[in-house]
gemmi code that builds the backbone of each chain (N, CA, C; Angstrom):
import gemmi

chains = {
    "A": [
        ("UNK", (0.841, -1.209, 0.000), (0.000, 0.000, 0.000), (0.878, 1.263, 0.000)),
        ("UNK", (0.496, 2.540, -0.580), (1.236, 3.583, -1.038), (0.135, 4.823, 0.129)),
        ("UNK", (1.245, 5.288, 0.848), (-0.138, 6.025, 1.483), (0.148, 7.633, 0.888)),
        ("UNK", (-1.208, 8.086, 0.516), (-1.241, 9.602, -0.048), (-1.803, 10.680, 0.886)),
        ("UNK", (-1.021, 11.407, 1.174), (-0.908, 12.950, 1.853), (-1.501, 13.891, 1.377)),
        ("UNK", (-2.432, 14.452, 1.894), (-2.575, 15.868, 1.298), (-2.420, 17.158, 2.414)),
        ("UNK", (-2.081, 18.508, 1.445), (-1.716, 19.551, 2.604), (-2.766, 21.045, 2.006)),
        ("UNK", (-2.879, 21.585, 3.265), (-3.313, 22.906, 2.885), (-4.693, 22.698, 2.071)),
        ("UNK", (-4.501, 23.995, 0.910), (-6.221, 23.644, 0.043), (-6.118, 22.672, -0.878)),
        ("UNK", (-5.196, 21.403, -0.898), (-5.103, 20.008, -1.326), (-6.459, 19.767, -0.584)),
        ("UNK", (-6.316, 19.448, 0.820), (-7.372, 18.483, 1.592), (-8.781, 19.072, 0.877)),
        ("UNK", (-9.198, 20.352, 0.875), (-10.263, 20.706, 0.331), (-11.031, 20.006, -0.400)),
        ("UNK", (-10.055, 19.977, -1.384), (-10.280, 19.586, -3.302), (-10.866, 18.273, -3.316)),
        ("UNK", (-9.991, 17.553, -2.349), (-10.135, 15.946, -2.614), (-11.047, 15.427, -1.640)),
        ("UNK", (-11.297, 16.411, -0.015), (-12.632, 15.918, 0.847), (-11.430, 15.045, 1.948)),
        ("UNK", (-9.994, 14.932, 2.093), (-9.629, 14.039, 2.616), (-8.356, 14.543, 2.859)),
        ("UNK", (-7.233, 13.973, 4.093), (-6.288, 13.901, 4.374), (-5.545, 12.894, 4.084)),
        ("UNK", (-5.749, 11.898, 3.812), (-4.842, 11.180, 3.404), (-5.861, 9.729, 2.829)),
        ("UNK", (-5.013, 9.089, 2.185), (-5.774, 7.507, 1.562), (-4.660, 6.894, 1.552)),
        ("UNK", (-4.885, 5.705, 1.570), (-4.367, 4.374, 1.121), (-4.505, 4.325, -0.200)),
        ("UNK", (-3.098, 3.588, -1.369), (-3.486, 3.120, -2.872), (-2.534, 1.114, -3.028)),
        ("UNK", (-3.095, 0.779, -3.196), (-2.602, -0.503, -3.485), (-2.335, -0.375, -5.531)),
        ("UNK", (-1.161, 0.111, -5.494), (-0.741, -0.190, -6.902), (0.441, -1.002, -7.466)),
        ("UNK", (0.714, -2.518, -6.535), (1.536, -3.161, -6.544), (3.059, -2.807, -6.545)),
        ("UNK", (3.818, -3.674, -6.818), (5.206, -3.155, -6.149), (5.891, -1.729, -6.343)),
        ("UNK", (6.018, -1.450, -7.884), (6.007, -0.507, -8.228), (5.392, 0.218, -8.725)),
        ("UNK", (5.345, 1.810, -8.700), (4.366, 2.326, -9.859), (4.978, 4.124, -10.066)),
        ("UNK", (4.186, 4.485, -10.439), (4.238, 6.173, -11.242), (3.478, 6.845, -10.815)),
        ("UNK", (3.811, 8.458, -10.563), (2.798, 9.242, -10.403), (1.943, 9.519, -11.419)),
        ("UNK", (2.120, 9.400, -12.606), (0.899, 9.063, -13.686), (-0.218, 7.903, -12.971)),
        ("UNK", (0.137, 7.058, -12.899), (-0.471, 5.846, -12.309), (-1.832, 6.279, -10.849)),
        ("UNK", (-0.503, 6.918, -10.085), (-1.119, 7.434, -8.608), (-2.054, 8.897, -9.502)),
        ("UNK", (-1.766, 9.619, -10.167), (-2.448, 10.262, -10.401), (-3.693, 10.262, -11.355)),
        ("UNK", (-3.617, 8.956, -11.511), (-5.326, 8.248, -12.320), (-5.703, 7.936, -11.483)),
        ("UNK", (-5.111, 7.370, -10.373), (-5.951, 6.426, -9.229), (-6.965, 7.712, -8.970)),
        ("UNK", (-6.090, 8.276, -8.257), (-6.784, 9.881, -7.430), (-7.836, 10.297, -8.338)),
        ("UNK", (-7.863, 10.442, -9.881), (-8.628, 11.306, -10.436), (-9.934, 10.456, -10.593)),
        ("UNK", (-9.894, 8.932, -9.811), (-11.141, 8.267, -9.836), (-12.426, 9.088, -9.086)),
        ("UNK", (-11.630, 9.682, -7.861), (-12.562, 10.434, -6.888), (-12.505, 11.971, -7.408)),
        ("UNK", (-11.468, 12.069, -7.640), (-11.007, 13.453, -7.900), (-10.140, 13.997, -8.630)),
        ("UNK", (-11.237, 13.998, -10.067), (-10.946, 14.477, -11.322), (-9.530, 16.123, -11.428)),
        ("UNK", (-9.705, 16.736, -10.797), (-9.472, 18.056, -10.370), (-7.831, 17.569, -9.675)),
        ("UNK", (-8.005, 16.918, -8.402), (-6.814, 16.715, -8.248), (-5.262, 15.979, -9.082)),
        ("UNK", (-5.924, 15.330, -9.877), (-5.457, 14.297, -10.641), (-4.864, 15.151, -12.054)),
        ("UNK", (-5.580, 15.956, -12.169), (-5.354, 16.866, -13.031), (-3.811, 17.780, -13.021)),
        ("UNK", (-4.069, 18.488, -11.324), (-2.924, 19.125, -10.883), (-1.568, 18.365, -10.759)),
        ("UNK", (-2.172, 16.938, -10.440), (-0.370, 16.131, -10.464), (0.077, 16.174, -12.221)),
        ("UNK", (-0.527, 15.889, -12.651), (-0.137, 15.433, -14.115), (-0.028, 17.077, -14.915)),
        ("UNK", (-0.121, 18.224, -14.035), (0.107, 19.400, -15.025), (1.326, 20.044, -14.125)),
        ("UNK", (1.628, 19.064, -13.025), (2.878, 19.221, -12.006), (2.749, 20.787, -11.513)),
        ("UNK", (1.610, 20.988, -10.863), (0.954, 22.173, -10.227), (1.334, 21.699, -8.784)),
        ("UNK", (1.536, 20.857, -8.301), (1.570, 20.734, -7.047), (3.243, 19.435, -7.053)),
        ("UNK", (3.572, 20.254, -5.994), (5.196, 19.394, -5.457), (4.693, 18.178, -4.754)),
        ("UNK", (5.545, 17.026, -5.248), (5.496, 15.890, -4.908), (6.484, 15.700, -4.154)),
        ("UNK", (6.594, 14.965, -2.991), (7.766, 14.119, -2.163), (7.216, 12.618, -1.930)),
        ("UNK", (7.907, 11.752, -2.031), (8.183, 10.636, -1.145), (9.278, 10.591, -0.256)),
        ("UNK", (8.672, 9.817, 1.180), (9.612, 9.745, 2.400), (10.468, 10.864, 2.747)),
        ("UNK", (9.382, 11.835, 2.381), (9.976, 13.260, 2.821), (11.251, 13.995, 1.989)),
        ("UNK", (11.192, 13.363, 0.907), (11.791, 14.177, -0.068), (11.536, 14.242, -1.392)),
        ("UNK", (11.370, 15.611, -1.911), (10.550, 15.931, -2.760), (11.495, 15.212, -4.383)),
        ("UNK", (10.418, 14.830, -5.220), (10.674, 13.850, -5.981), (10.935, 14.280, -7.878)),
        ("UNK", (11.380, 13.992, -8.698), (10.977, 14.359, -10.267), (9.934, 13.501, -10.555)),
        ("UNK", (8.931, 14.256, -11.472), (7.452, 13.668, -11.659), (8.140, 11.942, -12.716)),
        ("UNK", (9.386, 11.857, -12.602), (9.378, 10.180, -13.339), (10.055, 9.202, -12.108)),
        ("UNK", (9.603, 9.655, -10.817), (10.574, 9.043, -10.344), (9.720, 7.306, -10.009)),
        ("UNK", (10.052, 6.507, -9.747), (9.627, 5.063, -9.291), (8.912, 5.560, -7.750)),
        ("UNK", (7.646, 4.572, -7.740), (7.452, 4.850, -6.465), (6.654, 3.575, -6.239)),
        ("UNK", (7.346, 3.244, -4.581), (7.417, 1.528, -4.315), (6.268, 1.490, -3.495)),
        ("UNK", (5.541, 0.058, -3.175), (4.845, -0.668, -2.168), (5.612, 0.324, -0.882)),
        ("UNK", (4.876, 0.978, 0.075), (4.816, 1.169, 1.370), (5.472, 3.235, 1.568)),
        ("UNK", (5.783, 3.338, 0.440), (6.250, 4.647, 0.697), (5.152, 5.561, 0.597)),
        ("UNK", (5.694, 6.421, 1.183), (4.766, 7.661, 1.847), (4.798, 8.827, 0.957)),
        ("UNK", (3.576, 9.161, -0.211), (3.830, 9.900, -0.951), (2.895, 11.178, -0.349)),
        ("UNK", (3.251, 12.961, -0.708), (2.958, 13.502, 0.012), (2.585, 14.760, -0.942)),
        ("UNK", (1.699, 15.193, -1.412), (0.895, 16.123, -2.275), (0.963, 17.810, -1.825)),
        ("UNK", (2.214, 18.469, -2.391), (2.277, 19.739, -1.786), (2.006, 20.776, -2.527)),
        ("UNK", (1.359, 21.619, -2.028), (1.072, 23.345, -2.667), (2.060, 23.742, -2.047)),
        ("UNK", (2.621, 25.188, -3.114), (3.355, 25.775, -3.042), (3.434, 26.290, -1.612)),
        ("UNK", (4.802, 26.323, -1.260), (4.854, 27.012, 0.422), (4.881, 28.262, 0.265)),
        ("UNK", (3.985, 28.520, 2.081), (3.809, 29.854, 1.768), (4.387, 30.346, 3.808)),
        ("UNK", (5.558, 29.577, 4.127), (5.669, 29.648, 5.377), (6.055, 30.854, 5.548)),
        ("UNK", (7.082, 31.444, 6.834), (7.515, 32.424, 6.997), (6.474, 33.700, 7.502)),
        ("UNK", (7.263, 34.988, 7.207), (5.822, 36.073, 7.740), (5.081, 36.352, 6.642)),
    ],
    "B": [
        ("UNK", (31.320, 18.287, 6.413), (31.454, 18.414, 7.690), (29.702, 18.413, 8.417)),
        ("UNK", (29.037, 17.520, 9.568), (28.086, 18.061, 9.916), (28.039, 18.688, 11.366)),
        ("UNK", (26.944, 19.597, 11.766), (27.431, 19.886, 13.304), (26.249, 19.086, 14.163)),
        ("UNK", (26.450, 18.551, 15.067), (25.622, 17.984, 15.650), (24.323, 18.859, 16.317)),
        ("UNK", (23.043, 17.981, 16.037), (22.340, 19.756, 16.852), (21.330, 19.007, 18.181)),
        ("UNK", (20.829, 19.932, 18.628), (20.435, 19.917, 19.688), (18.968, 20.115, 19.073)),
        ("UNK", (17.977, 19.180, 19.695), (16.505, 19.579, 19.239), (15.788, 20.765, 19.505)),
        ("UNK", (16.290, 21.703, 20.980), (15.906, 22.575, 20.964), (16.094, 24.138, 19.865)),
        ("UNK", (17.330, 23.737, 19.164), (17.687, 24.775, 17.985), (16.509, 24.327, 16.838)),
        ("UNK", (16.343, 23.836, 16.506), (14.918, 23.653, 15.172), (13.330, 23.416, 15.934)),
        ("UNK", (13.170, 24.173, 15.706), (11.651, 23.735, 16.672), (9.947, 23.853, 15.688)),
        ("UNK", (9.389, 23.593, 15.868), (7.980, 23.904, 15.047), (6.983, 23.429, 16.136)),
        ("UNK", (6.280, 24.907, 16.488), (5.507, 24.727, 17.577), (4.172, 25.466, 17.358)),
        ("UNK", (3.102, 25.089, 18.488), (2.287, 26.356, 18.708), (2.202, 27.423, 19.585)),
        ("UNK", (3.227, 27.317, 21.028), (3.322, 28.108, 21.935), (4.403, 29.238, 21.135)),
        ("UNK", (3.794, 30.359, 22.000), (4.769, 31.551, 21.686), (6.342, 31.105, 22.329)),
        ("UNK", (6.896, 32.233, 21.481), (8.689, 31.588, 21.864), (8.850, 33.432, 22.615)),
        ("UNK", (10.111, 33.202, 23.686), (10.712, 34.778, 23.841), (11.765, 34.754, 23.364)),
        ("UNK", (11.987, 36.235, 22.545), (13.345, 36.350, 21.815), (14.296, 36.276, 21.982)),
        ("UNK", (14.063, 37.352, 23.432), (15.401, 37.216, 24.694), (15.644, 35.758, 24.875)),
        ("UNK", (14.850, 35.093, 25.757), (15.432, 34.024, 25.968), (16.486, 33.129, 25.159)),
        ("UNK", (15.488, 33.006, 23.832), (15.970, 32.139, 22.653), (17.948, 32.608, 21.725)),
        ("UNK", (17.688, 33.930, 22.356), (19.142, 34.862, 22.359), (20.029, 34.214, 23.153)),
        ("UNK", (19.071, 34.423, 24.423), (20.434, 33.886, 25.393), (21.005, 32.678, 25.489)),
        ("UNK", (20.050, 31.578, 25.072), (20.596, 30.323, 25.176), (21.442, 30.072, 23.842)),
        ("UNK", (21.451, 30.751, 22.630), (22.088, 30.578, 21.785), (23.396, 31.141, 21.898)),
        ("UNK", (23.463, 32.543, 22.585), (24.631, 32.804, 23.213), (25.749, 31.830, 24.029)),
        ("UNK", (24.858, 31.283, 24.700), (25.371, 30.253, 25.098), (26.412, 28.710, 24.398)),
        ("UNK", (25.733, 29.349, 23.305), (26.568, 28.154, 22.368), (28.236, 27.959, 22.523)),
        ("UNK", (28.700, 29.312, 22.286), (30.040, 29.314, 21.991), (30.638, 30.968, 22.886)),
        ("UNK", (31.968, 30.360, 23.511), (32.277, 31.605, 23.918), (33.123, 32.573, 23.055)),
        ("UNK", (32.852, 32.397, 21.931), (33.945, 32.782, 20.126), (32.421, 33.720, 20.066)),
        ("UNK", (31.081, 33.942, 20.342), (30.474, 34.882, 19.893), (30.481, 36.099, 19.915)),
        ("UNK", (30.672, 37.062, 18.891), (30.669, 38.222, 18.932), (30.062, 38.950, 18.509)),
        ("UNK", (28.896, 37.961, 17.498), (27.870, 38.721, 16.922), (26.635, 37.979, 16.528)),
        ("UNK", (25.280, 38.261, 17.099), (24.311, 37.912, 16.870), (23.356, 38.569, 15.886)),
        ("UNK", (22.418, 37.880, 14.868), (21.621, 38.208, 14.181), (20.521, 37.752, 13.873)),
        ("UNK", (19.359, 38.562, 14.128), (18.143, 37.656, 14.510), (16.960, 38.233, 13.339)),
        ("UNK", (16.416, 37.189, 13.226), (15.303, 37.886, 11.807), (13.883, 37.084, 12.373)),
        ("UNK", (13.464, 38.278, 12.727), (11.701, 37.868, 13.454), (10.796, 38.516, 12.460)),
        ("UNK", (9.836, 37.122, 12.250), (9.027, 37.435, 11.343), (7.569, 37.456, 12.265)),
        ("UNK", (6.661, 38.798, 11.800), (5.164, 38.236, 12.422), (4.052, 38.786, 11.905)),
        ("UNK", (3.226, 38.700, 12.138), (1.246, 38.789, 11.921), (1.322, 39.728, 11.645)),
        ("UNK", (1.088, 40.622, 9.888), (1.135, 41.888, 9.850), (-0.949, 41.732, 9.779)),
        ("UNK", (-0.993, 43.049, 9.297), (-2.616, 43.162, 9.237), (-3.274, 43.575, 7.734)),
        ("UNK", (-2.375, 43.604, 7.003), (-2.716, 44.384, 5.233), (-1.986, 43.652, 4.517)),
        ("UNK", (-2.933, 42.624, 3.858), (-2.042, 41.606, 2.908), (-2.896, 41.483, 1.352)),
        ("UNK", (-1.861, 41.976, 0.804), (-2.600, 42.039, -0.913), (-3.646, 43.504, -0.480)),
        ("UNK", (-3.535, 44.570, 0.184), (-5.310, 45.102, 0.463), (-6.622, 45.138, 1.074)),
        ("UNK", (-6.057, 43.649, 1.733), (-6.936, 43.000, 2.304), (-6.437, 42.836, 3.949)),
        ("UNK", (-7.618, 43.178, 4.686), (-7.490, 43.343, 6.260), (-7.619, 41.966, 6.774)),
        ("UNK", (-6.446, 41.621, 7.569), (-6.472, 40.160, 7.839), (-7.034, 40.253, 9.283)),
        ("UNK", (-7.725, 39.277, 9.932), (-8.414, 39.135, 11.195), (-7.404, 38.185, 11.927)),
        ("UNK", (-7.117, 37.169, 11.080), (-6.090, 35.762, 11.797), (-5.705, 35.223, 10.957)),
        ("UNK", (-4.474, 34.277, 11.400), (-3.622, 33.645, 10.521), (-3.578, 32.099, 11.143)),
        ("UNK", (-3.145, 31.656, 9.791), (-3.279, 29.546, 10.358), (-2.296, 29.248, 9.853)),
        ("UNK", (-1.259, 28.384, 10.464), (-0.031, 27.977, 9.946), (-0.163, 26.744, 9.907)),
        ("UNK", (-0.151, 25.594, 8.744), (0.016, 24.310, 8.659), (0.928, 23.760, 8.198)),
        ("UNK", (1.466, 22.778, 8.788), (2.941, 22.291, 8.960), (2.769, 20.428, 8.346)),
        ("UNK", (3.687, 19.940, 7.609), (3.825, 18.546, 7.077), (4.769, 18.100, 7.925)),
        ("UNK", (4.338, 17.360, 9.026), (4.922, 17.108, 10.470), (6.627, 15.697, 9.852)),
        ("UNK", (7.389, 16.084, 10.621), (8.506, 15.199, 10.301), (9.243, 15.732, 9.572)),
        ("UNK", (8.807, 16.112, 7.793), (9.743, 16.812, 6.740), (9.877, 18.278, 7.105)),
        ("UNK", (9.215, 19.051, 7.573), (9.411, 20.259, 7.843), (10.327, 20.428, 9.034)),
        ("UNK", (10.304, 19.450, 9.718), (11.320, 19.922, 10.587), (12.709, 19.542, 9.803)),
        ("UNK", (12.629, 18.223, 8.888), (14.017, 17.343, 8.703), (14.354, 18.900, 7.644)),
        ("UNK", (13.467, 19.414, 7.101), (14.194, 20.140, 5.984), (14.797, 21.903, 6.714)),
        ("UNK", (14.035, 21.642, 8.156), (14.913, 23.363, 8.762), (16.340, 22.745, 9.114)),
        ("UNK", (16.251, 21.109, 9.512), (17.605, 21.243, 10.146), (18.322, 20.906, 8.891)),
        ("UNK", (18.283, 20.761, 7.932), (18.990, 20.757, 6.454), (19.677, 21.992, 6.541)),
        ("UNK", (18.380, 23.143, 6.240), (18.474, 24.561, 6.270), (19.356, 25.036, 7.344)),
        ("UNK", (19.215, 24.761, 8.530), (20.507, 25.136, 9.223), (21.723, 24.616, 9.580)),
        ("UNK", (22.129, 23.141, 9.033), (23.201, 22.496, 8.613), (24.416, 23.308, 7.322)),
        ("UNK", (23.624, 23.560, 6.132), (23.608, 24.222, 5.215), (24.199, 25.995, 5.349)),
        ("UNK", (23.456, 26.745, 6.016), (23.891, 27.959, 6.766), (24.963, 28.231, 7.227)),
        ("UNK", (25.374, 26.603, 7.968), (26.145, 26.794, 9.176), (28.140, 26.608, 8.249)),
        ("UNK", (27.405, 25.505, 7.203), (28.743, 25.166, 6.722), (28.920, 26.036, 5.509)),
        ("UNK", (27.802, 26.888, 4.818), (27.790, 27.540, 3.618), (29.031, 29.254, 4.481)),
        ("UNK", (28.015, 29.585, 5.505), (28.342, 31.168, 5.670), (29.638, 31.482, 6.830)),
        ("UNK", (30.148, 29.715, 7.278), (30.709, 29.669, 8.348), (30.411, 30.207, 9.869)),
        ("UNK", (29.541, 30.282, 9.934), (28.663, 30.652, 10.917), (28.803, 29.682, 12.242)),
        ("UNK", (28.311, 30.180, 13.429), (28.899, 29.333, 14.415), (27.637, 28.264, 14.536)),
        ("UNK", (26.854, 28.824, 14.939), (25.825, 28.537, 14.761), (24.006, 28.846, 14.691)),
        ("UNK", (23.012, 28.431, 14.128), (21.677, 29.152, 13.673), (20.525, 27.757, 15.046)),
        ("UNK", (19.801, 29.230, 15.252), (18.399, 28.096, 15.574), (17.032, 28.876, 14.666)),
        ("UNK", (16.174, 27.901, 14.854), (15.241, 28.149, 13.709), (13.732, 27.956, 14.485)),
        ("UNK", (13.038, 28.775, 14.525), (11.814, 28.423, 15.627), (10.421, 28.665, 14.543)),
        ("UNK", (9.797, 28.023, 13.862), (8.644, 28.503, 13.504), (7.040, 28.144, 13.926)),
        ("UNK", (5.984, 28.873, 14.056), (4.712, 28.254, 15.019), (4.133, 28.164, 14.264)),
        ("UNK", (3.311, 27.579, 14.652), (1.617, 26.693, 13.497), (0.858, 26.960, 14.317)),
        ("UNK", (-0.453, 26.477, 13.542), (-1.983, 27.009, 14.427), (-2.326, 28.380, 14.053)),
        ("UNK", (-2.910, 28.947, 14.728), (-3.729, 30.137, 14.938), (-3.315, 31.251, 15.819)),
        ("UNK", (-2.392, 32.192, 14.829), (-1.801, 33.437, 14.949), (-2.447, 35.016, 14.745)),
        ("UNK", (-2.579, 35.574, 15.995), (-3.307, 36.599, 16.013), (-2.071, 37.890, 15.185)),
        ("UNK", (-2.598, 38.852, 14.693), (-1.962, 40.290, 14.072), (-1.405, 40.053, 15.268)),
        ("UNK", (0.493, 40.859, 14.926), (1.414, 41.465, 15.796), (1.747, 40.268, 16.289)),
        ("UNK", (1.773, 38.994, 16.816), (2.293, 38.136, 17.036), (3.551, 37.846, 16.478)),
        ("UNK", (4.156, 36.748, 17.117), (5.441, 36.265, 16.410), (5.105, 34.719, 15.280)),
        ("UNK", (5.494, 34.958, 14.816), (5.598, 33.658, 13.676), (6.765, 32.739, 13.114)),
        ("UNK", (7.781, 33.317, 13.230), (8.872, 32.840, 12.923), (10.327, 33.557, 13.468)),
        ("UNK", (11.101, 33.027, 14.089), (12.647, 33.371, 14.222), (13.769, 32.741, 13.658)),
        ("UNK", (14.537, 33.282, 13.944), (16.048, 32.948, 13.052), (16.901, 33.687, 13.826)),
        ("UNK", (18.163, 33.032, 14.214), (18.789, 33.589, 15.250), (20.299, 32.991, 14.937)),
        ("UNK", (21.033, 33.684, 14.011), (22.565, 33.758, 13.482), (23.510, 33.889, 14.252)),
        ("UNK", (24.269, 32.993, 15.055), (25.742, 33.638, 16.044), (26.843, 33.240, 15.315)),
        ("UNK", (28.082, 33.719, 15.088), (29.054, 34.115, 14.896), (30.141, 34.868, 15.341)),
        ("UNK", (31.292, 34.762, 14.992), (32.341, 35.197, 15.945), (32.632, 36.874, 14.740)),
        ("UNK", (32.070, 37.256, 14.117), (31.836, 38.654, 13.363), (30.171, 38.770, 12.875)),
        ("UNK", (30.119, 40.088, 12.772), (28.350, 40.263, 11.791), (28.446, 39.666, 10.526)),
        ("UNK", (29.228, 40.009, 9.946), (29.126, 39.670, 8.169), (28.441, 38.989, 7.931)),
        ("UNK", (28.573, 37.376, 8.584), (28.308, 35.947, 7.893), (27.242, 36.073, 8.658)),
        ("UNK", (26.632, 36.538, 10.014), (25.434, 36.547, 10.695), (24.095, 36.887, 9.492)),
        ("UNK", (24.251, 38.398, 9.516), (23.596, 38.616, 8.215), (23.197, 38.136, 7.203)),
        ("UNK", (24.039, 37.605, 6.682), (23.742, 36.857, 5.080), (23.202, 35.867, 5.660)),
        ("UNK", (23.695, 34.865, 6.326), (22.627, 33.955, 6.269), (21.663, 33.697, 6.800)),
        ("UNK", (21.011, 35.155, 7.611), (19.747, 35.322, 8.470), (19.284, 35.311, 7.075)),
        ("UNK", (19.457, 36.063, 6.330), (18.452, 36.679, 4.984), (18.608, 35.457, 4.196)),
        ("UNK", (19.522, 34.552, 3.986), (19.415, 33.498, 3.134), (18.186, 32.756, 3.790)),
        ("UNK", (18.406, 32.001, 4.996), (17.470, 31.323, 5.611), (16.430, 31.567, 5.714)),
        ("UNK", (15.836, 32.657, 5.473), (14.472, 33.286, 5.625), (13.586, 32.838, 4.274)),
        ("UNK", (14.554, 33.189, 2.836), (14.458, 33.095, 2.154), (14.443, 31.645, 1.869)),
        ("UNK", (14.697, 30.512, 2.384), (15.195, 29.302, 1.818), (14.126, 28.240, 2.309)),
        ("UNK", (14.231, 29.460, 3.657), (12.609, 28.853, 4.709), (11.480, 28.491, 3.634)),
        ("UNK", (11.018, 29.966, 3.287), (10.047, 30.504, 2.421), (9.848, 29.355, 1.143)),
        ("UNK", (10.896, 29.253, 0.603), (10.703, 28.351, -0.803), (11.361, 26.323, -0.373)),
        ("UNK", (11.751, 26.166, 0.446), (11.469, 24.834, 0.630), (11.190, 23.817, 2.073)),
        ("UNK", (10.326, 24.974, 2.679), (10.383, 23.642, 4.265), (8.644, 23.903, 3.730)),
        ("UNK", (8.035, 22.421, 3.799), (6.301, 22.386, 3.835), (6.276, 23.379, 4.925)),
        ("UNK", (5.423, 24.377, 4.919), (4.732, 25.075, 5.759), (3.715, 26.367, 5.295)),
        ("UNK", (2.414, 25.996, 5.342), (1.596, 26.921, 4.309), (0.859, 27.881, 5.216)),
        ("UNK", (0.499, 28.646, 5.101), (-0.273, 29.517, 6.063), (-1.928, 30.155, 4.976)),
        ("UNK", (-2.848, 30.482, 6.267), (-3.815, 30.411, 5.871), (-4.412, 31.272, 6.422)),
        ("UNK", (-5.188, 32.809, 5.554), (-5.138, 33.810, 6.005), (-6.724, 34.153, 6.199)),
        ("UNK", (-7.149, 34.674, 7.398), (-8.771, 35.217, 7.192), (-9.267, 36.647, 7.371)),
        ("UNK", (-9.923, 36.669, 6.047), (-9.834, 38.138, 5.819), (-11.852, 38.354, 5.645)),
        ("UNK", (-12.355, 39.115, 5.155), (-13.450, 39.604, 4.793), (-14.374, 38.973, 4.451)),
        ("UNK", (-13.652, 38.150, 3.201), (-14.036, 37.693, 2.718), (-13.945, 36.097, 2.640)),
        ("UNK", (-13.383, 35.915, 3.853), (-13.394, 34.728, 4.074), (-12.115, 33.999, 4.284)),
        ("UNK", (-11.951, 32.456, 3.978), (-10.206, 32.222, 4.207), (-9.884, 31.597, 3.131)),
        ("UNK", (-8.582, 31.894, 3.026), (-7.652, 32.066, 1.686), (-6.174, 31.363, 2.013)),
        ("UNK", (-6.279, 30.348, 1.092), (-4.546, 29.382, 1.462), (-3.614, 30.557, 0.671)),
        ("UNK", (-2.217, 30.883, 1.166), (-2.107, 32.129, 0.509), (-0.863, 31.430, -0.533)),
        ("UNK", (-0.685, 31.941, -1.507), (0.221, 31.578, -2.725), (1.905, 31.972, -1.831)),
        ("UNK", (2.570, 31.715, -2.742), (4.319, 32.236, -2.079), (4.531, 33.480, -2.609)),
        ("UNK", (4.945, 34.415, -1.728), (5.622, 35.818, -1.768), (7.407, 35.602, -2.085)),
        ("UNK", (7.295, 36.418, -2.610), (8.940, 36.656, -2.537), (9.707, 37.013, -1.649)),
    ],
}
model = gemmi.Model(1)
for chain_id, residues in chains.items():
    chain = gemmi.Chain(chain_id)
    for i, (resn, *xyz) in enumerate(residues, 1):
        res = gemmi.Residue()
        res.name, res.seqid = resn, gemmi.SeqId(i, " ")
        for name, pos in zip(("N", "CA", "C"), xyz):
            atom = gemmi.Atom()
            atom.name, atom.element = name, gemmi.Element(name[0])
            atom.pos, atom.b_iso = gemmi.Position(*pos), 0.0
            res.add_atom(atom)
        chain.add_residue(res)
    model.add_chain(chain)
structure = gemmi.Structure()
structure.add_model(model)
structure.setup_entities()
């Protein structure tokens, strides 16, 4: 299982903080980003037009990177920390 | 080279921090200090035009911290600096409050400086941390400033 993160007005869009994806050993954020656009056309959209920063295991990723059974993928809008 | 850190130098909290304090114990670091530089960021009230009531800071728990102590690993060996702590709060920040510190020691100003302003800046464009502003018209995840 691949667990998916969302942050900020991510959670909005999609109704959720995080899900579970079972997409066998390996897979793609193309892949993860069809899964998502089953519920949420809109979000699915933003990965695949690379509107929003991706990390796995806490480090942010290139949209071809491999992504395995159990890692922690994490759906980011642009930061807006600081003052 | 890395420097070993202490958990209390990177912090991400919701309680207010004091400046003084957070001065003095960093003072404390090294008796080579001769110059401190501190960059406090907080709750203004006019953003874009718009009159802000409160502010929400949301934080991606684990990477945001792993990526300040990057950020002040980085600082420390980039500007030669003695050493940086990094304090930023989440939750629900009233106008005039504090929001963020940065606190540069060094054995001269020069390198204090630069990398208060680097770090601020580095803050800004790569540790998860989004803030969320309520204004008039309601609340607004806010885009990145420069």
């Amino acid at each position: 299982m691949i667990t998916i993160k969302y942050f900020a007005n991510l959670k909005s869009i999609v109704g959720r903080e995080e899900e579970k994806l079972d997409l066998g050993p390996e897979t793609t954020l193309l892949k993860i980003s069809e899964a998502i656009s089953q519920h949420s056309p809109n979000m699915g959209e933003l990965i695949r037009e690379k509107k929003v920063m991706v990390s796995v295991n806490m480090e942010v990723i290139p949209p071809d990177a491999v992504i395995r059974d159990g890692d922690e993928v994490a759906l980011l809008p642009p930061f807006s920390g600081g003052l | 080279m890395t420097t070993a850190t202490a958990e209390w130098k990177i912090r991400i909290q919701k309680e207010d921090f004091n400046v003084n304090d957070e001065i003095e114990a960093m003072k404390k670091v090294s008796r080579n200090i001769g110059g401190v530089t501190t960059f406090l960021g907080t709750g203004r009230e006019i953003s874009k035009g718009e009159t802000i009531s409160k502010l929400n800071f949301e934080h991606y728990p684990e990477m945001a911290e792993k990526k300040l102590e990057e950020l002040r690993q980085k600082a420390i060996k980039d500007f030669g600096i003695i050493d940086m702590s990094i304090i930023h709060r989440i939750g629900e920040i009233d106008i005039g409050e504090n929001i963020v510190l940065i606190i540069a020691v060094s054995e001269h100003r020069g390198e204090t400086f630069k990398a208060c302003e680097w770090a601020i800046a580095e803050l800004k464009r790569t540790v998860p941390i989004w803030k969320r502003e309520t204004t008039g018209s309601g609340e607004v995840w806010v885009s990145p400033t420069p």
